[in-house]
DRENGUFI-812085 format. One record per residue (C-alpha): x, y, z; residue in three letters. Coordinates in Angstrom, 3 decimals. Example, Ala and Ser with C-alpha at 12.3 -4.5 7.8 and 13.67 -1.06 7.14 Angstrom:
BEGIN
nuza X 12.300, Y -4.500, Z 7.800, code ALA
nuza X 13.670, Y -1.060, Z 7.140, code SER
//
This chain:
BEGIN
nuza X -52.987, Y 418.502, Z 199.314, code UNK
nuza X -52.868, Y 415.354, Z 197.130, code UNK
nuza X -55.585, Y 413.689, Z 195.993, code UNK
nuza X -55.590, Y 409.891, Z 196.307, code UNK
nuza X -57.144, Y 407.554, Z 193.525, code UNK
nuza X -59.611, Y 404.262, Z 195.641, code UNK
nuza X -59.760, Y 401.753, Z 193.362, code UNK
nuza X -63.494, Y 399.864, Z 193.388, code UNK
nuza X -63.628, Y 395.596, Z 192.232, code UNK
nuza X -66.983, Y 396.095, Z 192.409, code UNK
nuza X -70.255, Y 398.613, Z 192.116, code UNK
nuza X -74.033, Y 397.509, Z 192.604, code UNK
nuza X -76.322, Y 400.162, Z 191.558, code UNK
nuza X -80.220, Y 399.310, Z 192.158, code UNK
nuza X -83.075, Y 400.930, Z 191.479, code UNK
nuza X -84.985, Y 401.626, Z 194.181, code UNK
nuza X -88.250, Y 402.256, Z 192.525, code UNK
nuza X -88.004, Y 399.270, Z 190.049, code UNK
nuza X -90.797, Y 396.364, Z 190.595, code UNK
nuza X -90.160, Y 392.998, Z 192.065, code UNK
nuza X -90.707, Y 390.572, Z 189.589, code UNK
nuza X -90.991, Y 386.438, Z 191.062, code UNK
nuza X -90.573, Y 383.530, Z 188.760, code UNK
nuza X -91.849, Y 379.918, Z 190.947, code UNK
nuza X -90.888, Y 376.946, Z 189.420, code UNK
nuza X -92.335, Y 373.417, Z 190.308, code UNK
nuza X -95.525, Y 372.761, Z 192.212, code UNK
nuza X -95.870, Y 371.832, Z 195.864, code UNK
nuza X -98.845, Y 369.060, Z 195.701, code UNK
nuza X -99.874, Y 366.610, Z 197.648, code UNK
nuza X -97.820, Y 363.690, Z 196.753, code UNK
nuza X -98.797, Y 359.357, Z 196.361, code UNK
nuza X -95.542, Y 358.436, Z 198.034, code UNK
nuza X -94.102, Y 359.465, Z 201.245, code UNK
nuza X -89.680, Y 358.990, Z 201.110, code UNK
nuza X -87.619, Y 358.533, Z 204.549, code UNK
nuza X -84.756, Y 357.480, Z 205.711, code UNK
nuza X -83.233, Y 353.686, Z 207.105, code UNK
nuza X -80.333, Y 352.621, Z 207.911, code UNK
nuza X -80.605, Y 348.829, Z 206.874, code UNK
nuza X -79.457, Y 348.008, Z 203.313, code UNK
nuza X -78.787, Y 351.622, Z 201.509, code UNK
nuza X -79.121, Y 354.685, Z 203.032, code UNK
nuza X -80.742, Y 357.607, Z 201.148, code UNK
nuza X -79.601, Y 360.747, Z 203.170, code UNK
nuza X -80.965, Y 363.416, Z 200.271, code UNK
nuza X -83.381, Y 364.111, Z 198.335, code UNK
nuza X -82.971, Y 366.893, Z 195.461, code UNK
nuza X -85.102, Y 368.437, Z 193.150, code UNK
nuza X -83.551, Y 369.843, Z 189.803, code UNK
nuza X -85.084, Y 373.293, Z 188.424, code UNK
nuza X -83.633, Y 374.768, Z 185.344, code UNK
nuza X -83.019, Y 378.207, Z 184.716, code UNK
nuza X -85.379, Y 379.484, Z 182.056, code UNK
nuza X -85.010, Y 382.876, Z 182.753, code UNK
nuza X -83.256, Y 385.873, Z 180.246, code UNK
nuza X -82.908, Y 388.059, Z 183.641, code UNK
nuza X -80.189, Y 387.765, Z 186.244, code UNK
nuza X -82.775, Y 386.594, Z 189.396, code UNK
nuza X -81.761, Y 385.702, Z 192.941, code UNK
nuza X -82.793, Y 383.048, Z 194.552, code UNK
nuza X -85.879, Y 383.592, Z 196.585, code UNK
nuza X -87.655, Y 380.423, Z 198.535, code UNK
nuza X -88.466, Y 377.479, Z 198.147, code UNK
nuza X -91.857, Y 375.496, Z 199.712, code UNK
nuza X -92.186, Y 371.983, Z 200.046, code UNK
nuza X -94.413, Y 369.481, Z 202.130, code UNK
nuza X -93.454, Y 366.472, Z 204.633, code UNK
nuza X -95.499, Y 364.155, Z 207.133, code UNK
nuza X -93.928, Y 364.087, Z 210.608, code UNK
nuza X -95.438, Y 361.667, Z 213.153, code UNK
nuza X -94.237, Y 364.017, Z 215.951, code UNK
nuza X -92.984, Y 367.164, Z 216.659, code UNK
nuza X -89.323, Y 368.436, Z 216.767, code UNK
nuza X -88.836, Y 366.990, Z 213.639, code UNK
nuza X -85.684, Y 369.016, Z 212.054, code UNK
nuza X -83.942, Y 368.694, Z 208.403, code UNK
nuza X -81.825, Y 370.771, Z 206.896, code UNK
nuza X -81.515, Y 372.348, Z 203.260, code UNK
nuza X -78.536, Y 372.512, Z 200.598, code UNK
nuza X -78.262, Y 374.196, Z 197.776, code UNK
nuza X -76.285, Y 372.633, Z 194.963, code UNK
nuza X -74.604, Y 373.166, Z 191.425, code UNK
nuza X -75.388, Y 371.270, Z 188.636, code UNK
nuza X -72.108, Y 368.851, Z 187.469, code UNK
nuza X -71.094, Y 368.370, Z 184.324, code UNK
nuza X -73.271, Y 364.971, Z 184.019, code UNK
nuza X -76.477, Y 366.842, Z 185.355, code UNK
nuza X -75.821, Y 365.740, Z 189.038, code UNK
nuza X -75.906, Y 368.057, Z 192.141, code UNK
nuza X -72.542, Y 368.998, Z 192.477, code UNK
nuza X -71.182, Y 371.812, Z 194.286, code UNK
nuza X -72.792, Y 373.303, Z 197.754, code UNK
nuza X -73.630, Y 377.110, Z 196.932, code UNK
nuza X -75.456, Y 377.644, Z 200.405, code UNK
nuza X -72.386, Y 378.879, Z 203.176, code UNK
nuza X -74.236, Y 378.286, Z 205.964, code UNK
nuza X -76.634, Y 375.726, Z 207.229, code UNK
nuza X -80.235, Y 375.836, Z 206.406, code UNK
nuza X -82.258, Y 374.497, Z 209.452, code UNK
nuza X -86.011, Y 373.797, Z 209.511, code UNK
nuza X -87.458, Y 372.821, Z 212.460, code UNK
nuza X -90.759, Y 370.430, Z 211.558, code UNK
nuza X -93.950, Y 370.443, Z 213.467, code UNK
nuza X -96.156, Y 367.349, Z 213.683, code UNK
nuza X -98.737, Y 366.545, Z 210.734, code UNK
nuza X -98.500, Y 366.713, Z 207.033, code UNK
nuza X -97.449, Y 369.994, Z 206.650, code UNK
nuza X -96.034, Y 372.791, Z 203.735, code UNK
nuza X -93.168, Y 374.813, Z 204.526, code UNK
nuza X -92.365, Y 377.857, Z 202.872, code UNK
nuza X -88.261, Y 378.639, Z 203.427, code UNK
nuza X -86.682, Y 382.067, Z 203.198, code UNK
nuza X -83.475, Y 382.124, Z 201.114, code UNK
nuza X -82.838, Y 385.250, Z 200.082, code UNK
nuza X -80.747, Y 386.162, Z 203.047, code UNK
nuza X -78.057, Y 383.841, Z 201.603, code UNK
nuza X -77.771, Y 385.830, Z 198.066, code UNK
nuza X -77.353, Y 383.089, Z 195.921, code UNK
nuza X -77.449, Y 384.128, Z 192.174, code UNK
nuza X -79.706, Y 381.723, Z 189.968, code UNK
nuza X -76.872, Y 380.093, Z 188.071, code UNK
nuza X -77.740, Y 379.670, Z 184.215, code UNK
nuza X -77.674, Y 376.043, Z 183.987, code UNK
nuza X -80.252, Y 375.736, Z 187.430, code UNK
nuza X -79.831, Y 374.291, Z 190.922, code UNK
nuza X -80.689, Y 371.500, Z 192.856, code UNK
nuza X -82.607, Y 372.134, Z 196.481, code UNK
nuza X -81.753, Y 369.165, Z 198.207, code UNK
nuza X -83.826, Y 368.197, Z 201.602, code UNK
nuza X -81.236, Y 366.351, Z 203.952, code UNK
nuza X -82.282, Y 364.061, Z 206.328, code UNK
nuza X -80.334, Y 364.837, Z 210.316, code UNK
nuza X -79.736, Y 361.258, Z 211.498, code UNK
nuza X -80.485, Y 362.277, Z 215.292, code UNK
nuza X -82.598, Y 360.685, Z 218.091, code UNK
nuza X -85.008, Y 363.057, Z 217.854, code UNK
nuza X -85.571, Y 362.364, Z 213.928, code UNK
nuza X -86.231, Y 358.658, Z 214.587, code UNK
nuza X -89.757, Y 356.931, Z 214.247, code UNK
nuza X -89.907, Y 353.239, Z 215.489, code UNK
nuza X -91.971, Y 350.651, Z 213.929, code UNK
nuza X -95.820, Y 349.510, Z 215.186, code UNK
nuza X -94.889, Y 345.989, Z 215.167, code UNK
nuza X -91.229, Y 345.906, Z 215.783, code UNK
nuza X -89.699, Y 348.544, Z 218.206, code UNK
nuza X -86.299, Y 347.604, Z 217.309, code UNK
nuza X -86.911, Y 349.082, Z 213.506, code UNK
nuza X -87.015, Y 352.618, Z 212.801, code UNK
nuza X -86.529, Y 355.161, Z 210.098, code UNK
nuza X -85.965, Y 358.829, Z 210.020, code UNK
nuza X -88.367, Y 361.417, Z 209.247, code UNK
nuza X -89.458, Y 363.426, Z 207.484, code UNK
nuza X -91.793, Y 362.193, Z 205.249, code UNK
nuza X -91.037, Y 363.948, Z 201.920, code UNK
nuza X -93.824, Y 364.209, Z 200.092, code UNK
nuza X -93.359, Y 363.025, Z 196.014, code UNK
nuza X -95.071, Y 361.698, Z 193.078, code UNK
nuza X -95.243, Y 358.346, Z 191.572, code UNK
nuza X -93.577, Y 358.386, Z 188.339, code UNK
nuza X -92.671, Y 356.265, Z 184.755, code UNK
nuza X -89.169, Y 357.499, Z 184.578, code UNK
nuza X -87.225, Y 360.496, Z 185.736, code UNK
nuza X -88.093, Y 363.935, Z 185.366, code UNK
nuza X -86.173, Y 366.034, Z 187.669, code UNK
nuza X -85.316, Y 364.493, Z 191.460, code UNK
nuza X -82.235, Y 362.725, Z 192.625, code UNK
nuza X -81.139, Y 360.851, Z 195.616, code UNK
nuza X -78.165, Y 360.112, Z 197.093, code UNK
nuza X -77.683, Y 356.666, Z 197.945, code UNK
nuza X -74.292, Y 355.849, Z 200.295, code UNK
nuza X -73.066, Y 358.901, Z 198.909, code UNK
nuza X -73.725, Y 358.643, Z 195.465, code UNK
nuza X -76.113, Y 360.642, Z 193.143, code UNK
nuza X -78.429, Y 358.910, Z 191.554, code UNK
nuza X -81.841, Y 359.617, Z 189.164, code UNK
nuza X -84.985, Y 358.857, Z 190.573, code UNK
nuza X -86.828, Y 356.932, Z 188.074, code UNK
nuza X -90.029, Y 356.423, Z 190.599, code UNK
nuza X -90.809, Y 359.493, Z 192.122, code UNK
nuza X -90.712, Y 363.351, Z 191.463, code UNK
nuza X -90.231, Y 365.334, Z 194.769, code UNK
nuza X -93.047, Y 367.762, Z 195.212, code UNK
nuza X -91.079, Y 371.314, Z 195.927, code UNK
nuza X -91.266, Y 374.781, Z 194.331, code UNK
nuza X -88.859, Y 376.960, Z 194.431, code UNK
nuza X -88.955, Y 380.939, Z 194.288, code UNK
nuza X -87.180, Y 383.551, Z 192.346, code UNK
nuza X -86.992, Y 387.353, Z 192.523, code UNK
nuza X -84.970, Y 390.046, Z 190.387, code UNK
//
């Protein structure tokens, strides 16, 4: 009998008894400004909130909360989870598959479960981004003129001075948000 050599890439040992440890970053408050979605002049399609790694330990990527106004129910938006670029910009999508969250009416938190999707913490951060679903359902039509609308959600965020960590992206374009700070936290675990 011959005995055959099985070559492994790659071994994950855990410790079964070791203790979860969580590390949140950000706060979920109750924000000053509420940011949706029009079609007329720009279009902002994403919102994205930067959090920086400043961790020694290798941590996963856990959940992440954050709070919106919808003024009706079967509200939906989805979730991406980006790189950081070489200029500081959400770059590449980590997330494989879609992230849906369906939105109930009211100004409400939401707490998302991410760990399914395994995504590593990279060293240099991530950006969650919230992406607005231009669909029917998603569409809120003005008081005073029914032929105006926007899509919701309404994200919540903070006035600011000058940036501090969110983005939008404007016609496809990242940009710094130099008036408002999205109110999110995100989640980590070992």
């Amino acid at each position: 009998m011959e005995v055959q050599t099985i070559v492994l890439n790659e071994i994950f040992i855990s410790n079964q008894n070791s203790k979860k440890v969580t590390y949140k970053l950000g706060k979920v408050k109750n924000g000053d400004v509420g940011v949706v979605c029009t079609l007329e002049n720009n279009t902002i399609s994403q919102l994205a909130k930067f959090f920086q790694n400043k961790t020694e330990h290798t941590t996963l990527i856990d959940k992440v909360r954050f709070k919106v106004l919808c003024t009706d129910k079967n509200r939906v938006l989805s979730i991406i989870i980006y790189s950081v670029g070489s200029q500081g910009e959400p770059d590449e999508i980590l997330n494989k598959q879609a992230i849906i969250c369906n939105l109930k009416k009211g100004h409400n938190t939401y707490e998302v479960n991410l760990n399914q999707f395994n995504i590593d913490f990279p060293e240099n951060g991530v950006f969650i981004a919230l992406n607005y679903i231009l669909i029917e359902q998603n569409k809120c039509f003005g008081k005073f003129n029914k032929d105006w609308y926007y899509y919701e959600p309404s994200i919540d965020a903070k006035s600011v001075a000058n940036y501090t960590d969110s983005w939008y992206n404007l016609n496809g374009e990242w940009k710094k948000s130099e008036i408002y700070n999205i109110s999110m936290e995100l989640t980590l675990t070992n």
